[in-house]
C-alpha positions in Angstrom: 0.0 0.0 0.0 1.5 3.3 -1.0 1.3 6.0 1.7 -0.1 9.3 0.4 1.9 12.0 0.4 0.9 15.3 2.1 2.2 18.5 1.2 4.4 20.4 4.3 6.1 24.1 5.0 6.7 25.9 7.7 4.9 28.7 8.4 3.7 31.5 10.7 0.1 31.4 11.8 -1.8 34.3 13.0 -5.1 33.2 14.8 -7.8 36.3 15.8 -10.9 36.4 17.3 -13.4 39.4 18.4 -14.1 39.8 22.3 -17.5 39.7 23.1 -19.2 38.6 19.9 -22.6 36.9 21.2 -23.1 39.8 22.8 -22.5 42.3 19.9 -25.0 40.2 18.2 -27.6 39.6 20.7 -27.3 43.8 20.8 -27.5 44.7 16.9 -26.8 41.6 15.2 -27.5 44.0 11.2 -25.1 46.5 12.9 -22.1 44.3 14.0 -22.0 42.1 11.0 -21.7 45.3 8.7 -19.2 46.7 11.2 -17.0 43.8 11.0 -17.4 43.2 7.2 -16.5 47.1 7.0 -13.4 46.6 9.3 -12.3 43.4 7.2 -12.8 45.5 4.3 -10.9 48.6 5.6 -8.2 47.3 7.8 -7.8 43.1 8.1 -7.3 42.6 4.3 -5.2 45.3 3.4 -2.9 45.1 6.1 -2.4 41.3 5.8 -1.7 42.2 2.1 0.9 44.4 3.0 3.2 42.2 5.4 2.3 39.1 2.7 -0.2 37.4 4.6 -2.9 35.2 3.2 -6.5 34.6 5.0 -6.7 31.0 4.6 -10.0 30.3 6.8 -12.7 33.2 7.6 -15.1 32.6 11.0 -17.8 34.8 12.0 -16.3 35.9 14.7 -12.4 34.9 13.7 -9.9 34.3 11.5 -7.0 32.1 10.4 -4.0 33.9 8.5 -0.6 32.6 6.8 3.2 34.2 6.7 5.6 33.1 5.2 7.8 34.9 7.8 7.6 35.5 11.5 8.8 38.6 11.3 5.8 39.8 9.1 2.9 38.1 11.2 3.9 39.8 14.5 4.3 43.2 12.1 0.7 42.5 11.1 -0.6 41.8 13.9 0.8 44.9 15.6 -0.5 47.2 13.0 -3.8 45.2 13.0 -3.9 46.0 16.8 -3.5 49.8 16.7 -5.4 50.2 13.3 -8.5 48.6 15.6 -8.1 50.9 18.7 -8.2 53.7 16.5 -11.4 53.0 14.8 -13.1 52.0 18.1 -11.9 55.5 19.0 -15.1 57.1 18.4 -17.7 54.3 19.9 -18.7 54.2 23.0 -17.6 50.9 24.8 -19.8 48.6 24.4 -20.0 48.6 20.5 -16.5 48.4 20.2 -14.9 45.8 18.1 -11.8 44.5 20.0 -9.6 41.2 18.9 -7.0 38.9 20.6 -4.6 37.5 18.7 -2.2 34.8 18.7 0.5 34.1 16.6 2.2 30.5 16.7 5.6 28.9 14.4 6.0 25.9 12.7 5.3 22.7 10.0 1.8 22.9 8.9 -0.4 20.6 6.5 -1.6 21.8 3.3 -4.9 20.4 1.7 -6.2 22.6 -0.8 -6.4 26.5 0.2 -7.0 24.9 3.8 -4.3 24.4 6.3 -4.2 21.9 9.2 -1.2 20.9 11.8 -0.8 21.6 15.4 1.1 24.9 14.5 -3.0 26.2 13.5 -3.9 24.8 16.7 -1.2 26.3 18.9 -2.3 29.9 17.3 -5.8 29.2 18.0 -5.3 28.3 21.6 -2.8 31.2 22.5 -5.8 33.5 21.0 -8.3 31.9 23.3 -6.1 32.3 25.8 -4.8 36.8 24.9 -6.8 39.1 27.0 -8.8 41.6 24.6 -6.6 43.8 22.6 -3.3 41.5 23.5 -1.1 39.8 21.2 0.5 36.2 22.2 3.3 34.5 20.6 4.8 31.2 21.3 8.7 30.4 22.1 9.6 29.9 18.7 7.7 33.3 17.0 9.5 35.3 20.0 12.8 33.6 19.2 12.7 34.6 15.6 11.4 38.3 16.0 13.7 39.0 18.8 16.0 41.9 18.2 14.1 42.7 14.7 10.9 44.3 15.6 11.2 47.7 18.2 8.7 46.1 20.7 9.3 44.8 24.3 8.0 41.6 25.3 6.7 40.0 28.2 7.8 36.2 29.6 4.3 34.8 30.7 6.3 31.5 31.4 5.1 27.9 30.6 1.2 27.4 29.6 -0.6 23.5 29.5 -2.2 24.0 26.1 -5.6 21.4 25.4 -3.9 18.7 23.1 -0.4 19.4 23.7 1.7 17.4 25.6 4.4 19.9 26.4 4.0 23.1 27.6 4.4 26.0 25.6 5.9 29.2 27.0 4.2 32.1 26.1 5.3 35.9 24.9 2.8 39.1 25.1 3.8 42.1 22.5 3.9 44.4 25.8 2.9 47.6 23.8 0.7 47.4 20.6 -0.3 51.1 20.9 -3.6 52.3 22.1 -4.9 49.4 24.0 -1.9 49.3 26.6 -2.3 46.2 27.5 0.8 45.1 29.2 0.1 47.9 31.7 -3.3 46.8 32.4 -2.8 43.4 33.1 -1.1 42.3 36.6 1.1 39.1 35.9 3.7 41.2 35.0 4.2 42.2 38.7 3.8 38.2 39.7 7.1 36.6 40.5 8.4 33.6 38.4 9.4 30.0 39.4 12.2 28.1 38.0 11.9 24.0 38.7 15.8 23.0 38.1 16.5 19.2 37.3 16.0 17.2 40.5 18.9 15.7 41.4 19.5 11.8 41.1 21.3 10.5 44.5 20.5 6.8 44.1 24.1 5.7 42.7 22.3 3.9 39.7 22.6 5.8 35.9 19.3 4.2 35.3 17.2 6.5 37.6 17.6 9.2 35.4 15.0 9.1 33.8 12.8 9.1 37.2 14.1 11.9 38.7 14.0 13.7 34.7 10.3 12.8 35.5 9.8 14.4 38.4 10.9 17.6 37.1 9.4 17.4 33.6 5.9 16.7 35.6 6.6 19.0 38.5 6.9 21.9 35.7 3.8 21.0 34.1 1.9 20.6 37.5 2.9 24.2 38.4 2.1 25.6 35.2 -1.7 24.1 35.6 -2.2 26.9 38.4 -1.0 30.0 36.1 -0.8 31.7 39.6 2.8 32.8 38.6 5.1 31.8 35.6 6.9 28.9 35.4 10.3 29.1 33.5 10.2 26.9 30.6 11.8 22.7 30.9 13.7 24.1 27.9 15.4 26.8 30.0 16.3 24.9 33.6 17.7 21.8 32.0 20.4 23.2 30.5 21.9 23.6 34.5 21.6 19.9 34.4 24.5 18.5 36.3 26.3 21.6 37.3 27.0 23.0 40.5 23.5 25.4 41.3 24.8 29.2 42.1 20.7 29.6 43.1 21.5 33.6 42.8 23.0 33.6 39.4 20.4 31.0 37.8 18.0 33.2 39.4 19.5 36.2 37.6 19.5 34.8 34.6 16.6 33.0 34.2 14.6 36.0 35.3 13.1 34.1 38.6 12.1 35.2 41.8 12.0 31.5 43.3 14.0 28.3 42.3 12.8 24.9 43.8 15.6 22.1 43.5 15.5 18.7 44.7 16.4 15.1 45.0 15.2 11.5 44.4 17.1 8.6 46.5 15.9 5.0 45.6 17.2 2.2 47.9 15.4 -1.1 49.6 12.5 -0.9 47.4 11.6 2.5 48.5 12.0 6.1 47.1 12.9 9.2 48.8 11.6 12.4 47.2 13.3 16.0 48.4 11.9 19.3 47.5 12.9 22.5 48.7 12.0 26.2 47.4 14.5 29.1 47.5 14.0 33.3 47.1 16.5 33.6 44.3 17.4 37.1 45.6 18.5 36.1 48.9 19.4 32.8 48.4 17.2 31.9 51.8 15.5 28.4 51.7 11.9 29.4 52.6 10.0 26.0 52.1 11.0 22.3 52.2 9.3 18.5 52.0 10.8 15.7 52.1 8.5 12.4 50.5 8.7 8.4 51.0 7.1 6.1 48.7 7.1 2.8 47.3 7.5 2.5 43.4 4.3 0.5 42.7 3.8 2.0 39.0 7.2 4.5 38.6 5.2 7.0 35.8 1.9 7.0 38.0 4.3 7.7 41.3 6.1 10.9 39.5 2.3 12.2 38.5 1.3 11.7 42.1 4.2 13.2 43.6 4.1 16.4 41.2 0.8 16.8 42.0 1.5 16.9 45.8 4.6 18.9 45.6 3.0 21.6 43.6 -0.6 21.7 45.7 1.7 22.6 48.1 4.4 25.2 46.8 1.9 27.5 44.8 0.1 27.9 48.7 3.5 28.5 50.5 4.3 31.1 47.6 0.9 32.8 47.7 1.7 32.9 51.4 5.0 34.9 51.0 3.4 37.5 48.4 0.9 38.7 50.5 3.5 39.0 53.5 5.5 40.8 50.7 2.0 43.1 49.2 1.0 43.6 53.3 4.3 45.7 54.1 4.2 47.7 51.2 3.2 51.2 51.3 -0.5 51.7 50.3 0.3 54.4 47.3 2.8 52.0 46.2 0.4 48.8 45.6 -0.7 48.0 41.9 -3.5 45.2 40.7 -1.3 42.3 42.1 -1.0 43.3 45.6 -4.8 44.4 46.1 -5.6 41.0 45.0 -2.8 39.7 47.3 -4.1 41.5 49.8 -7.6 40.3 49.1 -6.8 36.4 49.6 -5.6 37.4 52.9 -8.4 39.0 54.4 -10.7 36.3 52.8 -8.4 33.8 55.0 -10.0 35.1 57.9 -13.3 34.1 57.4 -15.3 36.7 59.4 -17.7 39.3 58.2 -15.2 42.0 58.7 -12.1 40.1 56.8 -15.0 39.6 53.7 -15.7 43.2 53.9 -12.0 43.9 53.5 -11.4 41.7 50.8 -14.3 43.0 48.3 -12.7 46.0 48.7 -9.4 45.2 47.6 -10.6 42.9 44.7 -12.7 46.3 43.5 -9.8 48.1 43.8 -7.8 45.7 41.9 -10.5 45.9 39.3 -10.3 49.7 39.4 -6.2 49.6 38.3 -7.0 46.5 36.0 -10.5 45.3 34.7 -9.8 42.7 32.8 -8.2 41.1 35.5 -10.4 37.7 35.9 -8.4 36.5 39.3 -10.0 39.5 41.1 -13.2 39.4 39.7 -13.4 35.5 40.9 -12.1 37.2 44.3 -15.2 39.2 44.1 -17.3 36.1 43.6 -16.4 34.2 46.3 -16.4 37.1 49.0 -20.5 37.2 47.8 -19.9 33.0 47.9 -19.0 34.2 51.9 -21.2 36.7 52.7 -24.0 33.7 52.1 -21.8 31.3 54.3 -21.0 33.8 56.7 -24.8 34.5 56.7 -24.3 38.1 56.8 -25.7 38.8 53.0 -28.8 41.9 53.7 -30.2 40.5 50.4 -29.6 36.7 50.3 -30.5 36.6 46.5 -28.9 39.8 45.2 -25.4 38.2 46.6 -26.1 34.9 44.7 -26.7 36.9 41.8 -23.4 39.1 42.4 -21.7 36.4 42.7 -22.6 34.8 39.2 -22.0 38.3 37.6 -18.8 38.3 38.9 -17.9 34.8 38.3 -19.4 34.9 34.8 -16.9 38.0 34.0 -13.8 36.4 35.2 -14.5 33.4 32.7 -15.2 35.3 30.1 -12.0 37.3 30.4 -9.7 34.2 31.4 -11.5 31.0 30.2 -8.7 28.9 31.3 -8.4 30.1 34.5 -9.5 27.3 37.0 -10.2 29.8 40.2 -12.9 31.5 37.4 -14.5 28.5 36.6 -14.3 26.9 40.3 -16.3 30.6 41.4 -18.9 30.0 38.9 -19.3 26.7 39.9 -20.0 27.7 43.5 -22.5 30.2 42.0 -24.6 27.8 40.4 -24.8 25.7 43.3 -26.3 28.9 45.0 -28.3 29.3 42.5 -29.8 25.2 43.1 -28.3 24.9 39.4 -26.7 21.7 40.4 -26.2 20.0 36.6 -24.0 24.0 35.9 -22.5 23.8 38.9 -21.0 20.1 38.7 -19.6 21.2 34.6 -18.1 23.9 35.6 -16.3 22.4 39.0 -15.2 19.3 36.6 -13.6 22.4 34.3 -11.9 23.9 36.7 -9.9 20.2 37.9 -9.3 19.7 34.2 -7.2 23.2 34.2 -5.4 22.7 37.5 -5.8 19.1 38.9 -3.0 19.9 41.5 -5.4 22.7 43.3 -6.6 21.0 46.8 -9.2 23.2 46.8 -10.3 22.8 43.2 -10.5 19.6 43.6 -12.3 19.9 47.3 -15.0 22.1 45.2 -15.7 19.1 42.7 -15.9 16.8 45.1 -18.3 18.5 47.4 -20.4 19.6 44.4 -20.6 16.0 43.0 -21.4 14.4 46.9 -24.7 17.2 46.9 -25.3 15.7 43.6 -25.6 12.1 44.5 -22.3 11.1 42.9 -20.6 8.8 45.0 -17.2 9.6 44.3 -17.3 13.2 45.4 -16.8 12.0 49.2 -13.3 10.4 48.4 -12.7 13.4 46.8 -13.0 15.7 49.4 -10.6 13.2 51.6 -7.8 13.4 48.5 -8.1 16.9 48.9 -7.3 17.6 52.1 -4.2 14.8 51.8 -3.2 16.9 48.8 -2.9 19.9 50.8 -2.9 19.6 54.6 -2.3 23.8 54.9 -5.1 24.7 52.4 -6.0 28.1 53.8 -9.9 27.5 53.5 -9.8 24.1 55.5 -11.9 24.9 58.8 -14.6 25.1 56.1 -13.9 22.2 53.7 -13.6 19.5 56.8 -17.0 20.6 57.7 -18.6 20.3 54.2 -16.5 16.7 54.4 -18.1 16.8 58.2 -21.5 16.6 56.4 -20.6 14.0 53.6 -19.7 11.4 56.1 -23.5 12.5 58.1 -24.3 11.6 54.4 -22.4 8.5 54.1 -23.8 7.0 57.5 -19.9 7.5 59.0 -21.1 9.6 61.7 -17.9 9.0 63.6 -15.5 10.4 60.7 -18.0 13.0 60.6 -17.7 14.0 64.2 -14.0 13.9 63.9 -14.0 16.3 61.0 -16.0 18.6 62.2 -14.1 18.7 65.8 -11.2 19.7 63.3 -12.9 22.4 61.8 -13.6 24.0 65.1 -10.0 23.9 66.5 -8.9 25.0 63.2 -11.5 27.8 63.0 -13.6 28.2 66.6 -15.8 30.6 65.4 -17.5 28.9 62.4 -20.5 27.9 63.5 -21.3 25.5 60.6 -19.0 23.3 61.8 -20.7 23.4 65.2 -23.9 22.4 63.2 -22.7 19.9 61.5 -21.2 18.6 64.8 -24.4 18.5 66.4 -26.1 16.8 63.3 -23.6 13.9 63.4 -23.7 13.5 67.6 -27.5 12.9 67.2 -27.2 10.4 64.9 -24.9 8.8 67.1 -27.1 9.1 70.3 -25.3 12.1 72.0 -28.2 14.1 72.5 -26.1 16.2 75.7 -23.4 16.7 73.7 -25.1 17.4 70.3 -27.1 20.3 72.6 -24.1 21.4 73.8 -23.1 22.4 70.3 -26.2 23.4 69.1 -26.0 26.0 71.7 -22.2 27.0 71.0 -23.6 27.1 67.4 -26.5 29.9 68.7 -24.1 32.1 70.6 -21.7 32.1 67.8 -24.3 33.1 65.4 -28.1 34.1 66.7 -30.6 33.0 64.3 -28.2 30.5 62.6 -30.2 27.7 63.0 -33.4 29.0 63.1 -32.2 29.7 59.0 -30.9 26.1 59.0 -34.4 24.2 60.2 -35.4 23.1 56.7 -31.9 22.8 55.1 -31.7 21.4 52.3 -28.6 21.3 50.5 -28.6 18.4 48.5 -30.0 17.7 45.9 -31.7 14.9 46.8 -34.8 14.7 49.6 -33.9 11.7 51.2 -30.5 12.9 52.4 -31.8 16.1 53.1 -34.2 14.5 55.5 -31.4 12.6 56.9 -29.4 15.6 57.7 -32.5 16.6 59.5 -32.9 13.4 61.4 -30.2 14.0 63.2 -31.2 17.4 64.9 -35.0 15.6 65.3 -33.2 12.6 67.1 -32.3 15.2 69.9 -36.0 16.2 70.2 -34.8 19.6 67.7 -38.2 20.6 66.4 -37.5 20.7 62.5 -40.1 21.8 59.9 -41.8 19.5 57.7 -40.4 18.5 53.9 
């Protein structure tokens, strides 16, 4: 059989897309198709013309263009850019037609006038993933343009593209004229991370490759949270076997913090080391040492980088919002008010929640296309309904879905966006919604305890059976999750659920010595005692639960927070058991 031969070059895709274009529509659909006929007229076609470009594939709301030269599509795309904020100039905001562009390098498929290869689909995903009126390039476009186009560029770090095995680092054009976008958006303020080749101390050539692994999958795990850059595999292995000046390497790979590390493997067992470093101090500021057995090697390394990250990405969050707290207030940009944000929501009172919206507003004020803070927003509404402390219970739901709805429009791979609109929809008793988006939001970052804590707890109110074990990986995935007070009382309640009224008193016990004044957890408590036939002691926190928080349970007498009647009515049977007088259905 004689293999057909398909037709190959290389070339330079440029991949753009129009922000906002249901909604354009659903206002003046006549109107915004003549606009953007009249701009592809005016401005797409003859400037692709003019750096050599050919439209290979036209969408309603996108398009797919050919160079024959890097140089050229980054040129265009630039141009394209400013020629757009110009036009938009004289509309008011919302009628404004704004693209994203992304701009990939490499072999592509010819069939026809149609091109196919994963150099179209690399394009097509950095576009998806440009904030309106940015311009995203991969490694190998930024390599090649360097030093010949008069423009700056930002390092974004390593991205997890759908498809792609590898990651892809990532370049932003960080002026393209009137839109200003690198000064709008905060991740140039956020601190990189450099992963350098853990180190193999086992004595044997052959464990190479594991402790390769390791690193390769560490890198990959961290870049799943897009908190902070992670410096590309590409970059940190060429340090491989050479003595680590952390300082220098942190010079001059542009990082903040470098994690090293070790794997030992002796007597059947392995011995994992991971420490993190500030690369301008040269201070060790986190460490973890881990012991396992080599049951399935490439399943071990994926566990491992999983753990290791669900921990360092908390411990760094932790030491940027020391860093934003002692900075002067006039000197704080987007960053730090969100920084600053997380750390009052840590606090879990009325008065920390308070705090917090107003630093994510502020942070929206400097940047408002910044999704992290508007998923802030959405779960300090998420805590004014936990908190119960919400003046209009269903005005907060529906701020919260605004918010959360923004943040995934503006980021849709962001997995704190889509974990805030999941939590919305379960608000809003839309629990087929809520479970999607939760399932999204692990698919992004599967390394976030608290990602995958929201899933679980969203699938157990669902009926789904595995959401329970869920919940327990979570909180073994990340013992010093910041919200855990609250997510070993919803794990409190899905052992009530699961008849393991023991776990469940455990759990919530933990949640009250981890948080006292959550008087949830002192419900739950009480729920799970009467089952068990403590009616004294189930009182006891029924009434630590009242003076924590008067009317709490009076609001709590025909709970009903799952989805299904029968194990709502067996929450209920547990306060009834103590003679609790608990309204019918």
């Amino acid at each position: 059989m004689i293999e057909q031969h398909i037709p190959r070059r290389l070339a330079a895709i440029l991949a753009a897309d129009v922000v906002g274009y249901c909604r354009l529509m659903e206002q003046d659909e006549r109107g915004t198709l003549a606009a953007l006929k009249a701009r592809r007229n005016q401005i797409l076609e003859p400037l692709v013309a003019e750096h050599h470009g050919r439209i290979f594939k036209l969408m309603g709301d996108g398009v797919l263009v050919e160079f024959g030269s890097a140089v050229h599509a980054v040129e265009c795309a630039i141009a394209l850019q400013r020629a757009m904020t110009v036009a938009n100039d004289a509309l008011p905001e919302d009628r404004r037609i704004v693209l994203r562009i992304g701009i990939s390098l490499g072999d592509i498929m010819i069939e026809g006038s149609d091109l196919y290869g994963d150099t179209v689909n690399v394009a097509a995903r950095l576009q998806g993933l440009a904030q309106p009126g940015a311009i995203l390039l991969s490694a190998t476009v930024h390599d090649y343009v360097r030093g010949k186009i008069n423009v700056a560029f930002d390092d974004l770090g390593a991205a997890n593209l759908r498809n792609l095995v590898e990651p892809v680092r990532l370049y932003r054009v960080a002026d393209v004229g009137g839109a200003n976008v690198a000064a709008r958006h905060p991740t140039i303020g956020k601190p990189s991370i450099a992963v350098m080749p853990f180190v193999n101390l086992s004595g044997d050539p052959e464990q190479e490759y594991f402790s390769d692994g390791i690193t390769e999958e560490l890198i990959t795990s961290l870049a799943f949270w897009r908190s902070f850059p992670v410096i590309a595999r590409s970059s940190t292995f060429t340090y491989k076997g050479k003595a680590i000046d952390v300082t220098r390497i942190a010079r001059e790979l542009g990082a903040r913090y470098i994690v090293e590390g070790s794997v030992r493997r002796s007597s059947g067992q392995i011995r994992v080391t991971a420490q993190m470093i500030d690369g301008r101090s040269g201070h060790h500021v986190w460490a973890a040492r881990y012991d396992c057995v080599p049951d399935d090697i490439f399943a071990l390394q994926d566990q491992l980088a999983h753990r290791i990250a669900a921990t360092i990405v908390p411990e760094l969050e932790r030491l940027e919002i020391k860093r934003a707290c002692h900075k002067r207030p006039a000197d704080l940009d987007a960053w730090d008010l969100y920084l600053r944000g997380l750390s009052f929501l840590q606090s879990f009172t009325r008065e920390g929640n308070a705090q917090a919206r107003d630093m994510f507003e502020r942070a929206i004020a400097l940047d408002s296309e910044y999704a992290d803070a508007y998923a802030g927003l959405a779960v300090s509404y998420h805590r004014d309904l936990l908190l119960e402390c919400a003046a209009d219970r269903n005005a907060a739901i529906e701020k919260s879905a605004s918010a959360s709805h923004r943040a995934v429009a503006l980021d849709p791979a962001s997995s704190n966006a889509h974990a805030a609109l999941a939590t919305a929809y379960l608000w809003r008793n839309e629990h087929a919604l809520s479970l999607d988006e939760a399932r999204r939001a692990l698919e992004l970052n599967p390394s976030d305890a608290q990602v995958l804590h929201a899933w679980g707890n969203k699938a157990d109110l669902a009926g789904d059976p595995e959401g329970l074990p869920a919940m327990e990986q979570a909180q073994k995935l990340n013992p010093q999750d910041p919200d855990r007070h609250s997510h070993l009382c919803f794990l409190a309640r899905a052992y009530v659920n699961a008849r393991r009224y023991e776990e469940a008193v455990a759990c919530a016990r933990a949640a009250i010595e981890r948080q006292p004044s959550y008087p949830h957890a002192q419900f739950v408590l009480a729920i799970a005692l009467g089952h068990l036939g403590r009616a004294a002691d189930a009182r006891a926190a029924l009434d630590r639960c009242s003076a924590l928080h008067p009317g709490f349970i009076a609001g709590r007498t025909n709970w009903r927070p799952y989805l299904s009647d029968a194990a709502n009515e067996h929450l209920r049977d547990g306060l009834r058991k103590i003679g609790f007088q608990i309204d019918a259905g």
